[in-house]
C-alpha positions as CSV (number, residue, x, y, z in Angstrom):
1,X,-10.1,-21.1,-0.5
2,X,-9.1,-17.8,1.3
3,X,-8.1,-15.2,-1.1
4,X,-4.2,-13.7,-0.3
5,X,-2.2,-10.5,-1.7
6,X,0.2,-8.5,-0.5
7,X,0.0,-5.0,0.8
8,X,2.2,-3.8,-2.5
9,X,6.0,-3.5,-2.0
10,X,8.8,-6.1,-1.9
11,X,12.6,-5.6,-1.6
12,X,14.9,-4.5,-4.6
13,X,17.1,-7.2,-5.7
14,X,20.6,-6.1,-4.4
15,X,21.4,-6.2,-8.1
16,X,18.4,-3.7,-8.6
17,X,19.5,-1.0,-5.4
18,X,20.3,-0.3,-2.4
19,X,19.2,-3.9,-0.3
20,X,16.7,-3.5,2.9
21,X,16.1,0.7,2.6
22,X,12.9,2.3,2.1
23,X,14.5,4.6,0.3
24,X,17.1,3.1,-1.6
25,X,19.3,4.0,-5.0
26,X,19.4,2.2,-8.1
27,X,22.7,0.0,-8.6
28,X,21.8,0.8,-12.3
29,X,20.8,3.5,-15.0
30,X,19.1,4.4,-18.2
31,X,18.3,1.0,-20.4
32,X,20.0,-0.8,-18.0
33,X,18.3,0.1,-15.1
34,X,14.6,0.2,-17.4
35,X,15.6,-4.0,-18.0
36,X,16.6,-4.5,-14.4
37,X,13.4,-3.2,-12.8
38,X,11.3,-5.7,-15.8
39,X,13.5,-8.7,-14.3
40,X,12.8,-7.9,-10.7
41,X,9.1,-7.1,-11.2
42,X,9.4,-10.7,-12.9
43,X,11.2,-12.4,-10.6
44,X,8.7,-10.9,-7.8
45,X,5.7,-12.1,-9.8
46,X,7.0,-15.7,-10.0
47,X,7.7,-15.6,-6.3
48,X,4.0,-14.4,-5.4
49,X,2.7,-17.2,-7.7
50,X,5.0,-20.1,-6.0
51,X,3.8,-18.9,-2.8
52,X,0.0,-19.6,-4.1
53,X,-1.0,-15.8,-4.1
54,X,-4.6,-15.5,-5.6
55,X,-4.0,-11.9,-6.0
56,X,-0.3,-10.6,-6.9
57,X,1.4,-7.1,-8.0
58,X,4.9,-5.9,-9.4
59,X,6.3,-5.6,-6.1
60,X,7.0,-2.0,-6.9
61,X,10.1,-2.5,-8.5
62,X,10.0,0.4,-10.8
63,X,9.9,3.0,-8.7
64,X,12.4,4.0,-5.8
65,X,9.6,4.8,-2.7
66,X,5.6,4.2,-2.9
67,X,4.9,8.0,-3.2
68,X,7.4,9.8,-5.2
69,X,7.6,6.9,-7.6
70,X,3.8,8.8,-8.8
71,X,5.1,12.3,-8.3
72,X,8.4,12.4,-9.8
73,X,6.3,12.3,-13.5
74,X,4.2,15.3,-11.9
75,X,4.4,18.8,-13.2
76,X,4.1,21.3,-10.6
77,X,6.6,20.1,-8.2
78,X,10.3,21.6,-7.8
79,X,12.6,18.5,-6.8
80,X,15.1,21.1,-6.2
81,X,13.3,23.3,-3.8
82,X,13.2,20.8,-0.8
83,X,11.1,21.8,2.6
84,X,11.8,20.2,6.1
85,X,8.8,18.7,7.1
86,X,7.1,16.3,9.8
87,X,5.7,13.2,8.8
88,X,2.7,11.5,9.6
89,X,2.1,14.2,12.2
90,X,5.4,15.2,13.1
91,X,6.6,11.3,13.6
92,X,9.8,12.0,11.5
93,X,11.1,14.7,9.9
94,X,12.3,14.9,6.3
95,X,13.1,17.1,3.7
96,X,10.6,16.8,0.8
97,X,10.2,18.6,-2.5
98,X,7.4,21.4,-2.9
99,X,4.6,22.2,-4.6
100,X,5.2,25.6,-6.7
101,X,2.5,25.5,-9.2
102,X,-0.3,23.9,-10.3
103,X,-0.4,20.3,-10.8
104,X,-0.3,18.7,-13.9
105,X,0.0,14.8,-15.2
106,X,1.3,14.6,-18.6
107,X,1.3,10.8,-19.4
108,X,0.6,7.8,-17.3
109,X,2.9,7.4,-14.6
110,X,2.6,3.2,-14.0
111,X,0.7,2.2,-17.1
112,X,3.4,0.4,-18.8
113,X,4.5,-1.3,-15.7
114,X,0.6,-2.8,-15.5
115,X,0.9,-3.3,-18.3
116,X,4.0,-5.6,-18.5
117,X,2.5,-7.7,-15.2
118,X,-0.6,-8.6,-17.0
119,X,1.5,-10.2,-20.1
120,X,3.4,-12.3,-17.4
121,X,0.4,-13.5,-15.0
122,X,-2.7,-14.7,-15.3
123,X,-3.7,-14.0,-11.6
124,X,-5.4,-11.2,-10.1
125,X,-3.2,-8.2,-10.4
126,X,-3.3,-5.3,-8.3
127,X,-1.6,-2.0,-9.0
128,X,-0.8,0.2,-6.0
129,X,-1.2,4.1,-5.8
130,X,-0.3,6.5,-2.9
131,X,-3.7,8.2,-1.7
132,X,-3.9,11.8,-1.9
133,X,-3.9,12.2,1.5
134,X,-1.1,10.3,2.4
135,X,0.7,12.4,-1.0
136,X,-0.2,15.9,0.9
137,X,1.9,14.5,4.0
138,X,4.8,13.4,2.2
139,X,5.0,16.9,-0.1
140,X,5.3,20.8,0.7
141,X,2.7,22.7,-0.6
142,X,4.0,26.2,-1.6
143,X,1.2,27.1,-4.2
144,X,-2.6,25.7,-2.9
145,X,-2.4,26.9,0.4
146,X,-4.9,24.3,1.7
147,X,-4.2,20.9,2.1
148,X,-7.8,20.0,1.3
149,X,-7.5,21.6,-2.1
150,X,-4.5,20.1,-2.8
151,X,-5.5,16.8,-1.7
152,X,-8.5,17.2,-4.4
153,X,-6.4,18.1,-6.9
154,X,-4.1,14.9,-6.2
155,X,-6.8,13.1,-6.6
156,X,-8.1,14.7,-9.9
157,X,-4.8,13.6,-11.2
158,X,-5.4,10.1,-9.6
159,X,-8.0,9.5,-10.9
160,X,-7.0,10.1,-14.8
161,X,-4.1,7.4,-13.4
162,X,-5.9,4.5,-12.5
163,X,-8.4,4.9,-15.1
164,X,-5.3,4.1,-17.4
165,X,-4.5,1.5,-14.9
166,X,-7.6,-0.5,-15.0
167,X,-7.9,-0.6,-19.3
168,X,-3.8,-2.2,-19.0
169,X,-5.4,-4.8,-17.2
170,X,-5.2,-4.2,-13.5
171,X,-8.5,-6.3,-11.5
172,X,-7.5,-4.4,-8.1
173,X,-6.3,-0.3,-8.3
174,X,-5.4,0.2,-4.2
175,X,-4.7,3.6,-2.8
176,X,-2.2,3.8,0.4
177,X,-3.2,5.8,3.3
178,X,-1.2,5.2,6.1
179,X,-2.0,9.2,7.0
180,X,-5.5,8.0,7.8
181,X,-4.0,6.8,10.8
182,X,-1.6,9.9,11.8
183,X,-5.5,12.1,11.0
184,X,-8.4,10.4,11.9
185,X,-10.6,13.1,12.1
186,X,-9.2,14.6,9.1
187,X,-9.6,10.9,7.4
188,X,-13.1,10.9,7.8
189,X,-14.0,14.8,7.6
190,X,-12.4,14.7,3.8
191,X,-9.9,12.1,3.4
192,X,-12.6,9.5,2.4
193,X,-13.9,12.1,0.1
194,X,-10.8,12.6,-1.7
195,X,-10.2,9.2,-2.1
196,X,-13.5,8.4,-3.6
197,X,-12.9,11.2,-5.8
198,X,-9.3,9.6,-7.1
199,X,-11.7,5.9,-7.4
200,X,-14.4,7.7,-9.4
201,X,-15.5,5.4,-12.2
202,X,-13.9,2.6,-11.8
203,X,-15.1,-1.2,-12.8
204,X,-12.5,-3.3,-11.6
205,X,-12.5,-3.1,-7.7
206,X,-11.1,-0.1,-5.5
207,X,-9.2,-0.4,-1.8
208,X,-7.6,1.5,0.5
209,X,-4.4,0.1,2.8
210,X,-4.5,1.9,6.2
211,X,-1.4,0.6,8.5
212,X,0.5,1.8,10.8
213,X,3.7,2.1,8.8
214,X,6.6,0.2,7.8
215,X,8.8,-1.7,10.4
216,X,11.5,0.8,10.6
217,X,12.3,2.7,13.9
218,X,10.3,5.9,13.8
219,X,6.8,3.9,13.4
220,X,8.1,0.9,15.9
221,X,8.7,3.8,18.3
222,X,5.2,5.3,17.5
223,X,3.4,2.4,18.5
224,X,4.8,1.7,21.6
225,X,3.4,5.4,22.6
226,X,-0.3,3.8,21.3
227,X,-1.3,2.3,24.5
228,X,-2.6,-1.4,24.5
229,X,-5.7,-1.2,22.4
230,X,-5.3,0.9,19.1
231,X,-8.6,2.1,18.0
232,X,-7.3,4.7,15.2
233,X,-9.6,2.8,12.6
234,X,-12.9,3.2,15.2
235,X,-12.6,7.3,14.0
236,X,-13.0,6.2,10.3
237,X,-14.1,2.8,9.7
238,X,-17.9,4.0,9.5
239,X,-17.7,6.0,7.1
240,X,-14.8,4.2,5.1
241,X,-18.0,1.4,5.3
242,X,-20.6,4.3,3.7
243,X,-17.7,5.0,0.9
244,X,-17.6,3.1,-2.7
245,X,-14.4,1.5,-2.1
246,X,-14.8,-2.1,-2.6
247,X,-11.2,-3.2,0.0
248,X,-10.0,-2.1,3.3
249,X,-6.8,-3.3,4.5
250,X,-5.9,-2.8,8.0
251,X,-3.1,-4.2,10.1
252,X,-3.7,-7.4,12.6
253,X,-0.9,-9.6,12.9
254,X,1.3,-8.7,16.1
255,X,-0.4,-5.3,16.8
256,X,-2.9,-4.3,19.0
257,X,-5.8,-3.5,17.4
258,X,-9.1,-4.8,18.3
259,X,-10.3,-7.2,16.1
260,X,-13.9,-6.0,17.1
261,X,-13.0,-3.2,14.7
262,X,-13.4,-5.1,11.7
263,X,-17.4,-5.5,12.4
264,X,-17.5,-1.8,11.6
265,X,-17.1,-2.9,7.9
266,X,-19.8,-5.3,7.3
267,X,-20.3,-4.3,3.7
268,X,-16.5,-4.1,2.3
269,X,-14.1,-6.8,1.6
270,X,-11.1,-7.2,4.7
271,X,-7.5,-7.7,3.8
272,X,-6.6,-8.6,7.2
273,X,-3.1,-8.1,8.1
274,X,-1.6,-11.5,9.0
275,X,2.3,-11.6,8.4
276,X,4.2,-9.0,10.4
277,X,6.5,-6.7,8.0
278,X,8.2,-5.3,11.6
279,X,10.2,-8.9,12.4
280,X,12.6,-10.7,10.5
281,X,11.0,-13.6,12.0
282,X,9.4,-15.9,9.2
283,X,5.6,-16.9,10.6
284,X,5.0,-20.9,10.0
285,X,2.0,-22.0,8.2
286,X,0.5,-22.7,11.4
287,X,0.8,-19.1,13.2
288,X,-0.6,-17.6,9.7
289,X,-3.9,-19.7,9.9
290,X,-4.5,-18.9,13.6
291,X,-4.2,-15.4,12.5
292,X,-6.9,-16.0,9.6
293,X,-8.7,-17.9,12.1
294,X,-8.9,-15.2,14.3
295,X,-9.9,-12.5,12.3
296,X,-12.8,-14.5,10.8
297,X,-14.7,-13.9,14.2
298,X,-15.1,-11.0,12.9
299,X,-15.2,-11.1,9.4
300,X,-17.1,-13.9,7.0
301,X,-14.9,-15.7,5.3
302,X,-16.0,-14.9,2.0
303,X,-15.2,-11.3,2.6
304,X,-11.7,-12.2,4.3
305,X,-8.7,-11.7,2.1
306,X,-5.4,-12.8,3.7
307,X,-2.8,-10.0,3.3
308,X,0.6,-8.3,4.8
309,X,0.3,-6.3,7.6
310,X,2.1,-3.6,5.2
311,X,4.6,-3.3,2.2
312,X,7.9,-6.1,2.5
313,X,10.6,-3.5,1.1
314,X,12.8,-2.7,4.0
315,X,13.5,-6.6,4.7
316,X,15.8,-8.9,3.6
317,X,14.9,-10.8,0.2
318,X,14.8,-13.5,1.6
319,X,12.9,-13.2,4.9
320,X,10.1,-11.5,2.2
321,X,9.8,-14.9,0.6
322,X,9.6,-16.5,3.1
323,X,6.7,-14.4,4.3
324,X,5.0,-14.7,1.0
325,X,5.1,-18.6,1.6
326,X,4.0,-18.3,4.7
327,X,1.2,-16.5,3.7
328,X,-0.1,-18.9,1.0
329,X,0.4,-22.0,3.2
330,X,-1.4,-20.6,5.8
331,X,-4.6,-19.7,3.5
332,X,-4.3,-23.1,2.4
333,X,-4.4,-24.8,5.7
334,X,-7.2,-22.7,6.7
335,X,-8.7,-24.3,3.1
336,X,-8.6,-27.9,4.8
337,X,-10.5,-27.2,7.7
C-alpha cells in the first residue's frame, strides 16, 4: 500500500471563520471559539480517515495562518509595530509584525492540539511547524540584525517545540519551507542548517515541505514567470539528501518540475505532490494514480508517500474532501496493480 498525508492545512468550517482565505477571522471567541476549533480539527480528522489517509493531522484548525499561529505565543515580537515587507523575495508585499527583542517561548505553542489528535486517531499523526527560514520571511527583524541569527534562534525555539510535540504523541513533526524555493542558495548555504538545528533530537521522524505556494494569485503569477522546467529544488536537494531529515515533500502534480529531481534524494522518504491545491477541479482516482505512477520512476515505492501538492486552506470545503478522497482512492488503485 502507498502511504498518503496531506501537506498540513484544510479549510475552516464557515462556522469556524472566514470560508476559502488564507488568512481568515474567527466567526467565534474565547470558550466558544477554543470548542469550535476541537470540533473542526475533529471533523477534519474523520474526513482524512474516510478518505483512507495512512498518515493524518489537525488540519490546522487552531490557528489562523501556518506561521503566526507559532509566533503569536512568542515573546519578543510587537504585533503592534507592523513593517511593510516583501514576501518570498519580494512576490507580495505585506505588513508583518517585528521583531524588537529577544526571542522567547514561554509554554508550548501546539502541544495541547497534538495532543487532542492523538486521543481521537489511531493513525499516523503529523504535526506541522513553519521552518525558521520560512518564519524570517514572513517577520521583520528590528533587533538581530542578521537573518542567519535570527533564523538560529527560531530554530532554538523550535526545537524546544517539537520536542513537546513528539512526547504528545506526534509520529511525524514537519517544518514548512516554502522560502527554500524563493532562496535556493540561501536554502542550502544555511537554511538546511537551521532546520536540522530546530529537528535536533528527535525520535519520531522529521520532514521538510518545500512548494511553490498556495494557489492564490501572487504564487499562480510567480510560476508562470518560471519558464517550462522548474529546477529550484536542483540548488538544494543534495544537500537536503546529506541532512538528518527523514521526509521531503516537493510539489508534482500540474507543475513543471522535473521529475528527474527526485533521484537527487535517494536516501530520504518522498511525499510527492499528487493533488493540485491551485484548481478547484477534483482529480479522479484514476489521474491520482498516474501521478503516483509517474513519480515512482523516480522514486521506489517503498520510499513514495502520496501527498498534496501544498496545504488545502484557501479552497472550498468541499472541493478539499473531495481531494482527500481522491488521494486515498488513487493510493489504493495503485495498491491493486
Amino acid at each position: 500500500m502507498i502511504e498518503t498525508a496531506i501537506a498540513g492545512s484544510l479549510p475552516k468550517p464557515e462556522w469556524l471563520a472566514e470560508p476559502e482565505k488564507l488568512w481568515p477571522a474567527w466567526r467565534q471567541s474565547d470558550t466558544a471559539l477554543e470548542q469550535a476549533k476541537r470540533d473542526a480539527a475533529l471533523l477534519w480528522i474523520k474526513e482524512q480517515e474516510d478518505a483512507g489517509l495512512s498518515t493524518v493531522g489537525d488540519g490546522e484548525q487552531f490557528r489562523i495562518h501556518f506561521v503566526h499561529g507559532f509566533l503569536e505565543k512568542i515573546e519578543g515580537i510587537d504585533w503592534s509595530l507592523k513593517t511593510k515587507m516583501g514576501i518570498r523575495n519580494d512576490r507580495y508585499v505585506v505588513d508583518v509584525p517585528t521583531v524588537t527583542a529577544p526571542i522567547r517561548r514561554p509554554k508550548s505553542v501546539h502541544r495541547a492540539e497534538i495532543e487532542f489528535a492523538r486521543l481521537h486517531t489511531q493513525r499516523k499523526l503529523k504535526a506541522t511547524l513553519p521552518g525558521p527560514m520560512t518564519i524570517c520571511d514572513t517577520i521583520a527583524d528590528g533587533h538581530y540584525g542578521k537573518r542567519t541569527d535570527m533564523a538560529f534562534a527560531f530554530a532554538d525555539l523550535l526545537n524546544e517545540e517539537v520536542r513537546e510535540l513528539e512526547a504528545a504523541g506526534a509520529d511525524i513533526v514537519q517544518f514548512d519551507e516554502p522560502a527554500f524555493n524563493a532562496f535556493t542558495k540561501e536554502a542550502a548555504d544555511w537554511g538546511i542548517a537551521a532546520l536540522e538545528r530546530a529537528a535536533a533530537g528527535l525520535k519520531c521522524k522529521s520532514a521538510v515541505h518545500i512548494c511553490y505556494g498556495y494557489g492564490i494569485k501572487a504564487n499562480i503569477d510567480w510560476k508562470k514567470s518560471l519558464g517550462e522546467q522548474w529546477r529550484q529544488y536542483e540548488d538544494f536537494f543534495p544537500a537536503l539528501n546529506r541532512s538528518r531529515i527523514d521526509q521531503v515533500s516537493l510539489e508534482f502534480a500540474n507543475s513543471k518540475v522535473p521529475g528527474e529531481l527526485m533521484r537527487l534524494l535517494p536516501d530520504k522518504q518522498v511525499m510527492v505532490g499528487v493533488i493540485d491545491v491551485a484548481s478547484n477541479e477534483i482529480e479522479s482516482a484514476e489521474q491520482v494514480a498516474e501521478r503516483i505512477g509517474a513519480a515512482s520512476q523516480f522514486v521506489d515505492r517503498d520510499r513514495l508517500i502520496a501527498c498534496t501538492n501544498c496545504g488545502l486552506a484557501p479552497l472550498p470545503r468541499h472541493v478539499a474532501v473531495g481531494k482527500l478522497r481522491a488521494l486515498g482512492a488513487g493510493a489504493r488503485l495503485v495498491a491493486q496493480v
